[in-house]
C-alpha positions as CSV (number, residue, x, y, z in Angstrom):
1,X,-0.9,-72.9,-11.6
2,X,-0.8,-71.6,-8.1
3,X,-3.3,-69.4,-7.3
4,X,-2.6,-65.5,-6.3
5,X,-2.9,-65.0,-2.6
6,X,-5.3,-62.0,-1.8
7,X,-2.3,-60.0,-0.5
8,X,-0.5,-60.6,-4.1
9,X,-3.9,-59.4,-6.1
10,X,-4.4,-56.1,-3.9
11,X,-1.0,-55.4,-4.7
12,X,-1.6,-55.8,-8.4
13,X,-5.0,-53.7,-8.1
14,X,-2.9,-50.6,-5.8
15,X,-0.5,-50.8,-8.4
16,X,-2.9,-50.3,-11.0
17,X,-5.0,-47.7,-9.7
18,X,-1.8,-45.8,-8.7
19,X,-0.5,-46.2,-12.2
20,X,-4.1,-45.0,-13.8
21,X,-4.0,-42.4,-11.5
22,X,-0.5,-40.8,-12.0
23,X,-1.3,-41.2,-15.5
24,X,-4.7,-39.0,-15.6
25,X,-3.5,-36.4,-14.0
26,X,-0.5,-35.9,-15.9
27,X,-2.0,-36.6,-19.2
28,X,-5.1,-34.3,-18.5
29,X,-3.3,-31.6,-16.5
30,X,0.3,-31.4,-17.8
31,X,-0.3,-32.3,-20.8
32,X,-2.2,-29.4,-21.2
33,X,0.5,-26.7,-20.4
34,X,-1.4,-26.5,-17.1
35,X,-4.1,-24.6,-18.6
36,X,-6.7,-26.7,-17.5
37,X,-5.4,-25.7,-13.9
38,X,-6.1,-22.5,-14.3
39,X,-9.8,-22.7,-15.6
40,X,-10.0,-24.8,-12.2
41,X,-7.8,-22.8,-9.7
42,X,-11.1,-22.0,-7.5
43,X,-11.8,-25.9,-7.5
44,X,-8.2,-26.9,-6.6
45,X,-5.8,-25.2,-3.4
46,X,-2.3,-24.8,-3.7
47,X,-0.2,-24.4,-6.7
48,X,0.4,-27.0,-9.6
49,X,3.7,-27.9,-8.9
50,X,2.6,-29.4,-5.0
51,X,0.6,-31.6,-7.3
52,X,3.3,-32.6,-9.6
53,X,5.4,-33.3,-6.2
54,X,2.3,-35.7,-5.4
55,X,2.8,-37.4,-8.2
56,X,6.5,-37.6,-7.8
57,X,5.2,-39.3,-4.5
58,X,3.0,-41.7,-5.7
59,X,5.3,-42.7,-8.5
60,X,7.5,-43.7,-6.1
61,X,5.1,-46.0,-3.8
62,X,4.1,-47.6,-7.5
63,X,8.1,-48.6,-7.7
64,X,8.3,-49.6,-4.3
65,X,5.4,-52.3,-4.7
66,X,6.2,-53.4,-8.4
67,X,9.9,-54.6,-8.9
68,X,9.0,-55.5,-12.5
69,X,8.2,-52.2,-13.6
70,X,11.0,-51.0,-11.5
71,X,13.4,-52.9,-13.9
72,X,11.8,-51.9,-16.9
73,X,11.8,-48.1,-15.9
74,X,15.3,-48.3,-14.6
75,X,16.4,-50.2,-17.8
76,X,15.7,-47.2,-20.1
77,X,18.4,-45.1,-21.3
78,X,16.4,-41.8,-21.5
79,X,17.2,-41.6,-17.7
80,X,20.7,-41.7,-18.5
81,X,20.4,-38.1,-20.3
82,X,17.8,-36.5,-18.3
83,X,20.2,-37.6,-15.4
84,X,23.2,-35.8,-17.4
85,X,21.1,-32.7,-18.0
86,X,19.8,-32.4,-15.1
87,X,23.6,-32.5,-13.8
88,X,25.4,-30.3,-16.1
89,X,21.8,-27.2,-15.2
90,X,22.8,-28.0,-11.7
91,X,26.5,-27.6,-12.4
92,X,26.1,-24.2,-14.5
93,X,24.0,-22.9,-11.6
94,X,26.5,-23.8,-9.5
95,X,29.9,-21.9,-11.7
96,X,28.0,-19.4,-12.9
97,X,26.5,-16.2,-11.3
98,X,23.1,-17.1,-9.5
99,X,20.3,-14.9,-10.0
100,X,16.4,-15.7,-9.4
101,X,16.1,-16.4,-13.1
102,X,18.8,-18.8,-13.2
103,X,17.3,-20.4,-10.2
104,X,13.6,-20.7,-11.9
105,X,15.2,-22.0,-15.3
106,X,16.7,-25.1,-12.6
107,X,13.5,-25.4,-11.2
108,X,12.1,-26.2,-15.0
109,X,14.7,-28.3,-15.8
110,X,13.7,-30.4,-12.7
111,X,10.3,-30.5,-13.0
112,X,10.4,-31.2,-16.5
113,X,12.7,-34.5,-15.2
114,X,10.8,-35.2,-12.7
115,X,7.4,-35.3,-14.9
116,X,9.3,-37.2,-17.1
117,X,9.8,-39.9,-14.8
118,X,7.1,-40.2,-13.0
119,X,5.3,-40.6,-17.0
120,X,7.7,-43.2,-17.8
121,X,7.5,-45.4,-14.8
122,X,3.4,-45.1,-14.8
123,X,3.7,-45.7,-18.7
124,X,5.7,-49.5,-17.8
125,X,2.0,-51.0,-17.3
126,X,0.0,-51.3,-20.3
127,X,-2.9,-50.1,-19.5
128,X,-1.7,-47.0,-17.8
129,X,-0.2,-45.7,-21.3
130,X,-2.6,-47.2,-23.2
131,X,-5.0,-44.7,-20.6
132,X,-2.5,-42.3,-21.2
133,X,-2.7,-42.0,-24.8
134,X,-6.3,-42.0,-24.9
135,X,-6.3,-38.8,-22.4
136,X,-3.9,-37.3,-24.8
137,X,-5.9,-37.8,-27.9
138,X,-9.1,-36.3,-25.7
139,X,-6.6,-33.2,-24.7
140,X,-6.0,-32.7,-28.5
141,X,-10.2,-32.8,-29.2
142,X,-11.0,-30.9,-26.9
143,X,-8.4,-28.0,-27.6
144,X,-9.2,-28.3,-31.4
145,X,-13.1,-27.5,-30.4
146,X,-11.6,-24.4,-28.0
147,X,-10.0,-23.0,-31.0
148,X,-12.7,-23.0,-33.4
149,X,-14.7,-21.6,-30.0
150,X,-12.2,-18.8,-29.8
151,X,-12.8,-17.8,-33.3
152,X,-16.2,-16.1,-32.2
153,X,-15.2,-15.6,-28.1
154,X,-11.5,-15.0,-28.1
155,X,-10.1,-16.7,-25.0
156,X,-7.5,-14.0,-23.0
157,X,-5.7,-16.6,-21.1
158,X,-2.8,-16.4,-23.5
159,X,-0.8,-13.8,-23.9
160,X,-1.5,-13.7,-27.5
161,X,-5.5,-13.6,-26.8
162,X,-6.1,-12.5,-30.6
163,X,-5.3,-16.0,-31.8
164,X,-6.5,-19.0,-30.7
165,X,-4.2,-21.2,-28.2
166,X,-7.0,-23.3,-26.0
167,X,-5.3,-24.0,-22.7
168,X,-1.7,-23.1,-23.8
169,X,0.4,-20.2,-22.7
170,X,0.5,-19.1,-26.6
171,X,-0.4,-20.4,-30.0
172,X,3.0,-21.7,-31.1
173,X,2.9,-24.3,-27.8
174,X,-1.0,-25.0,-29.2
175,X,0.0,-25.9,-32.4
176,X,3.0,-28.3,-31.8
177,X,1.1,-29.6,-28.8
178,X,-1.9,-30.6,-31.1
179,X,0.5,-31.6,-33.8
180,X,2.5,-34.2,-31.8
181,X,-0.3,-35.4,-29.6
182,X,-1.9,-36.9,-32.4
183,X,1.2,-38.4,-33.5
184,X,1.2,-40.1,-30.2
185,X,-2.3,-40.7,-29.8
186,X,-3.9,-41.8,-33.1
187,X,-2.8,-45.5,-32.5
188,X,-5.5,-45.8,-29.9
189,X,-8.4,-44.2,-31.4
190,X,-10.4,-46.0,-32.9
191,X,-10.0,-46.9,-36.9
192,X,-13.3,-45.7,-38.0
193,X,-12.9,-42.5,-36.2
194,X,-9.4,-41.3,-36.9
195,X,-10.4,-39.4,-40.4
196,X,-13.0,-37.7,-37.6
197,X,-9.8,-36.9,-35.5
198,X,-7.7,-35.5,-38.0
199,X,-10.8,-33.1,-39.3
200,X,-10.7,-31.4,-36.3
201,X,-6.9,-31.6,-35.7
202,X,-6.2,-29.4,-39.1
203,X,-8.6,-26.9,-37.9
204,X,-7.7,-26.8,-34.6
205,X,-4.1,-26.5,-35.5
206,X,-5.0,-24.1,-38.6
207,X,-6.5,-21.6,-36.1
208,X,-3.6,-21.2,-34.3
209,X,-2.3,-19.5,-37.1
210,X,1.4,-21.5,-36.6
211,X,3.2,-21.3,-39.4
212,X,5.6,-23.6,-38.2
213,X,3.0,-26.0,-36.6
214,X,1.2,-26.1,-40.0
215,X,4.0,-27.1,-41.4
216,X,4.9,-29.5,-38.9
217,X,1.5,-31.2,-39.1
218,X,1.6,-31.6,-43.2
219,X,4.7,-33.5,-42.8
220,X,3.1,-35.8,-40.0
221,X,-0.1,-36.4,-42.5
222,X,1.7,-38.0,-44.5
223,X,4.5,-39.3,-42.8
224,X,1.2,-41.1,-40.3
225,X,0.2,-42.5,-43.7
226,X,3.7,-43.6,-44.9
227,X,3.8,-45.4,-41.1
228,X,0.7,-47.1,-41.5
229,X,-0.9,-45.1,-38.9
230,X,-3.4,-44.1,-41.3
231,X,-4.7,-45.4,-44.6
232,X,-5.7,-43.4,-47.1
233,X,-9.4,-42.9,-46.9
234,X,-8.4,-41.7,-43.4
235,X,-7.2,-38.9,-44.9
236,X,-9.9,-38.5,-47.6
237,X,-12.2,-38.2,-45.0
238,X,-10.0,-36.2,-42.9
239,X,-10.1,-33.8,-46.1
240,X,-13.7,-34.4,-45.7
241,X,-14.5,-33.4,-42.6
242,X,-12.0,-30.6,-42.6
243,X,-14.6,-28.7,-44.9
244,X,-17.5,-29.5,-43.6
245,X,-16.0,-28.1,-40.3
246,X,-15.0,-24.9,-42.1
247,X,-18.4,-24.7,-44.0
248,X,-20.5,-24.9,-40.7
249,X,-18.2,-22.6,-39.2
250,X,-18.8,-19.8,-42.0
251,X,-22.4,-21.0,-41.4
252,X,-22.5,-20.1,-37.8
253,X,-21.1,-16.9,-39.1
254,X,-23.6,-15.9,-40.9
255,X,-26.3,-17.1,-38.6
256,X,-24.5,-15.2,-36.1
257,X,-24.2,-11.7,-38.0
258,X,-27.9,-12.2,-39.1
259,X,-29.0,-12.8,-35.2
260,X,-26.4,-9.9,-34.2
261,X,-27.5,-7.6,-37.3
262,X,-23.9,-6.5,-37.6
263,X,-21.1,-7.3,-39.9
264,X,-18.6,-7.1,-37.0
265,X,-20.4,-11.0,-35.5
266,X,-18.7,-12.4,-38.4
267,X,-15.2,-12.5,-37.4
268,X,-13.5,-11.3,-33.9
269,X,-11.4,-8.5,-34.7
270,X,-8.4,-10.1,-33.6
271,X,-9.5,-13.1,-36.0
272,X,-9.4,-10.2,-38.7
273,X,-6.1,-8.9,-37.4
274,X,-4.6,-12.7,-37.7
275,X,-5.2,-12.8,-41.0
276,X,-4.0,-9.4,-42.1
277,X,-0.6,-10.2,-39.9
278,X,-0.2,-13.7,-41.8
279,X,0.0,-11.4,-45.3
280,X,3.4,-9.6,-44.2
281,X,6.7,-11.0,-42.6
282,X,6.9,-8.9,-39.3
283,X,7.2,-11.7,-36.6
284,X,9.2,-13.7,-39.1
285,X,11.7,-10.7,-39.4
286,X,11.7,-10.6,-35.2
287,X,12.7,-14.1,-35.1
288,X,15.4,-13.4,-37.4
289,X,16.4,-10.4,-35.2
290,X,16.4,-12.6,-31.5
291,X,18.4,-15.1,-33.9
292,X,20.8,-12.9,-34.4
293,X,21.1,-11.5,-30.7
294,X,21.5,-15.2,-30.0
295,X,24.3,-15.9,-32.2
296,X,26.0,-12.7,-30.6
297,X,25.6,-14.0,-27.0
298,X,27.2,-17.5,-28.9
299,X,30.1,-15.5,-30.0
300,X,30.8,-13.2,-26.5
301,X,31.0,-17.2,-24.5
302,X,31.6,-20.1,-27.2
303,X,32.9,-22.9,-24.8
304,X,30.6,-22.8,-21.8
305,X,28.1,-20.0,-22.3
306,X,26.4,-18.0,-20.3
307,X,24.7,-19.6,-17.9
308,X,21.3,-20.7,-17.6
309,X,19.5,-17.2,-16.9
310,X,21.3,-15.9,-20.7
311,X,17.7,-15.9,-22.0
312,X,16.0,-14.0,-19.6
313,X,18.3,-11.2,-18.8
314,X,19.2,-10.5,-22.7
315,X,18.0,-7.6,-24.1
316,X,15.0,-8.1,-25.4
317,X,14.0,-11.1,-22.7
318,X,12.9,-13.8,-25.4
319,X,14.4,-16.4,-26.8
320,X,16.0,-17.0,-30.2
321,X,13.2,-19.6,-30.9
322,X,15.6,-22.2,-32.0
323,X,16.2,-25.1,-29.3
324,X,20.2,-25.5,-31.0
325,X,21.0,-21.6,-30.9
326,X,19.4,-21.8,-27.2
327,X,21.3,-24.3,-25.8
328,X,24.4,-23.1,-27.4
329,X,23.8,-19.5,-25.4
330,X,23.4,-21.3,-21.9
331,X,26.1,-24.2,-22.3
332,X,28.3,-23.5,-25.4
333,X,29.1,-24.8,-28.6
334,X,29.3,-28.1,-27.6
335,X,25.4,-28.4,-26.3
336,X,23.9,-28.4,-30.0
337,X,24.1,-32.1,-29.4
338,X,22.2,-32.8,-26.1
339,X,18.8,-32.2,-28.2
340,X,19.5,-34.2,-30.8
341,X,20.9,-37.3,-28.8
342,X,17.8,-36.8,-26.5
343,X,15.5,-37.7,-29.7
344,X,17.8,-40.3,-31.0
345,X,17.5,-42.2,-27.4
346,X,13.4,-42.1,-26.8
347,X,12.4,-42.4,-31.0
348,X,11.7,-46.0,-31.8
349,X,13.7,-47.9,-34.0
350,X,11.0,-48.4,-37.0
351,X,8.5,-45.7,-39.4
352,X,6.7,-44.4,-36.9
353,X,10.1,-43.4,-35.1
354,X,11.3,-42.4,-38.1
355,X,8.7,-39.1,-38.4
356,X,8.6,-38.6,-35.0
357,X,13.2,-37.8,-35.4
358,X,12.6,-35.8,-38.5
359,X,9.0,-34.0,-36.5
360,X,11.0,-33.4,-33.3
361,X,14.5,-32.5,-35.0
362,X,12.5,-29.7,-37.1
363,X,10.9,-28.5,-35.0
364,X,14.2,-27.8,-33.0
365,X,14.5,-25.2,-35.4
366,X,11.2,-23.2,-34.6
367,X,10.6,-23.1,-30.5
368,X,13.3,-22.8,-28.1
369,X,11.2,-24.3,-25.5
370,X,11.4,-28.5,-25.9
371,X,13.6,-28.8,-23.1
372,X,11.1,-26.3,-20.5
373,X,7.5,-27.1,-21.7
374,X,5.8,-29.4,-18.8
375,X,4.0,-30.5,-21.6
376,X,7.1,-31.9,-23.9
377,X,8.0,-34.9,-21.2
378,X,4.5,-36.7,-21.6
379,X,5.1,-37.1,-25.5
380,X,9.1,-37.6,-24.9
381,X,8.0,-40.5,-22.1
382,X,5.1,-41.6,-24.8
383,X,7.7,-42.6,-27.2
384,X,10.5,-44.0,-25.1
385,X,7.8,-46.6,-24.0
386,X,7.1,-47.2,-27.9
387,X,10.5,-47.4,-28.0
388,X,11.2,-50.1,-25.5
389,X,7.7,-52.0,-26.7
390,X,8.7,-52.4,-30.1
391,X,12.5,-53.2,-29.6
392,X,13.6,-56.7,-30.9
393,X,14.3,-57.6,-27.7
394,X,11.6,-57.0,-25.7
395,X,11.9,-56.2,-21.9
396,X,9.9,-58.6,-19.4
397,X,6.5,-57.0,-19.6
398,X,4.6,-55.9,-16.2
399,X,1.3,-57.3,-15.7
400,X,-0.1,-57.0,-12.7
């Protein structure tokens, strides 16, 4: 075998380092919701997205030196529909009257491409998404430990600072974030620890007070057991450690109340308001209400919508909280499909893919924001590449 010459090995290692390092800061900073950012705005000039166009940059230099992982990111076929959507925002834009909120709603839809890419093409080397999950899974312990934090110290950088959301803009985004990054972490932690992991996902995702992420996450339980992601003392344990997570908890409650010598220590009195809210059906009843709007603005503009700033200058200025009924206001009847195809491309074609369609496809039908969340592309990038890894034919591999 012919040795490498010491111009084709620092190659490999810039290729690497640039890989790892595209990968951290997406996986730690993105992944996020950019929350992170904020704690360290004083640390870190300029705003978040010149750092996403740095990593747009570097992403490009890694291409530029590695032709194998240039085929292998230009052979997937997710680029094919993030091209398209990308496209048809640009051409609604375009036909449709341009205001400042249709121009930010373009400017998501590119970033969220452009993250995307830059994910998938780091994600081509093994070790980068290998790094990658790990950083996830780290994301998802750390935010479950914020939660139970925010319990006693409520948190106000959400805009719901009564319940917990860790670094997200609100608890919903939390939730589903917490939810689906341990679906696409868990394969790399460890197999001893992963009934540690999921006790302090169900808290941390409990917390939230997400109905809809609740639910989502006792359909992935399961469905990570039915994949062979988890056996079943995992979750025995995970049961386990779940209430010995809540019982030191109501410990540190007490302790807390007896230090404080007040009843109020026990529970924050948003935590108290949380729990009287999740006894009646008033934001369930407002998301039936937007719904409704929604399906009006559907009706007044069935073939091509109204444009991509129908959201923000409705009414009420929120979203019907159902990705379909969304798309369907800015694009028509016909865009119910684009979400649906966009799962079907990146899932993979075995079990795990399986709960990750009927996990992504539900919660279609609870947040209106899968298509604008920076934080959505990391996990749609996360199973492309499992995708393309376990595909019977297998793509020439990049090692550097």
């Amino acid at each position: 075998m012919t040795p490498e010459s010491p111009t084709s090995c620092s190659s490999s290692r810039l290729t690497s380092w640039l890989a790892l390092g595209v990968v951290a800061w997406l996986s730690v900073f993105v992944f996020s919701g950019f929350g992170l950012f904020a704690y360290l705005a004083s640390w870190l000039p300029l705003s978040p997205t010149f750092y996403v166009s740095c990593a747009c940059l570097l992403t490009l230099l890694l291409m530029a030196i590695a032709p194998d992982l240039r085929r292998n990111f230009l052979g997937q076929r997710a680029l094919l529909w993030f091209g398209g959507y990308l496209l048809v925002s640009l051409a609604w834009y375009i036909f449709f009257p341009q205001s400042h909120e249709s121009i930010e709603a373009l400017k998501d839809h590119a970033n969220m491409t452009l993250v995307f890419c830059c994910c998938l093409a780091a994600f081509q080397l093994p070790e980068a998404f290998r790094l990658g999950r790990t950083l996830i899974a780290w994301v998802v312990v750390i935010s479950c430990f914020i939660n139970m934090y925010a319990v006693f110290f409520p948190i106000e950088n959400s805009t719901f600072g009564w319940r917990s959301a860790a670094f997200y803009i609100n608890p919903n985004e939390c939730a589903y974030a917490l939810a689906l990054g341990s679906l696409v972490g868990i394969g790399v932690v460890p197999e001893r620890f992963r009934g540690l992991f999921l006790a302090l996902v169900i808290p941390g995702v409990a917390l939230t007070f997400s109905r809809s992420g609740a639910l989502m996450l006792a359909v992935l339980l399961p469905g990570m057991l039915w994949a062979g992601l988890l056996k079943r003392r995992h979750l025995g344990l995970a049961l386990l450690g779940c209430l010995a997570v809540l019982v030191s908890l109501l410990a540190v409650f007490i302790q807390l109340g007896e230090l404080a010598g007040a009843r109020a220590r026990f529970f924050t009195t948003g935590f108290v308001e949380r729990l009287s809210l999740v006894t009646n059906d008033a934001s369930g009843q407002d998301r039936l209400t937007l719904l409704d709007k929604g399906w009006e603005y559907i009706h007044r503009a069935p073939w091509f919508g109204n444009g991509l700033d129908c959201i923000q200058n409705s009414a009420s200025g929120e979203g019907p909280h159902v990705e379909y009924v969304a798309l369907m206001m800015n694009y028509g009847v016909w865009a119910v499909i684009l979400y649906p195809l966009l799962v079907l491309v990146i899932v993979p074609r075995n079990r795990l893919g399986l709960l990750a369609l009927v996990a992504l496809l539900g919660l279609g039908f609870f947040d209106h924001n899968l298509l604008d969340s920076l934080e959505m592309p990391l996990v749609y990038a996360a199973l492309a590449t499992l995708a393309a890894t376990s595909a019977p034919r297998l793509r020439t591999e990049y090692r550097p």
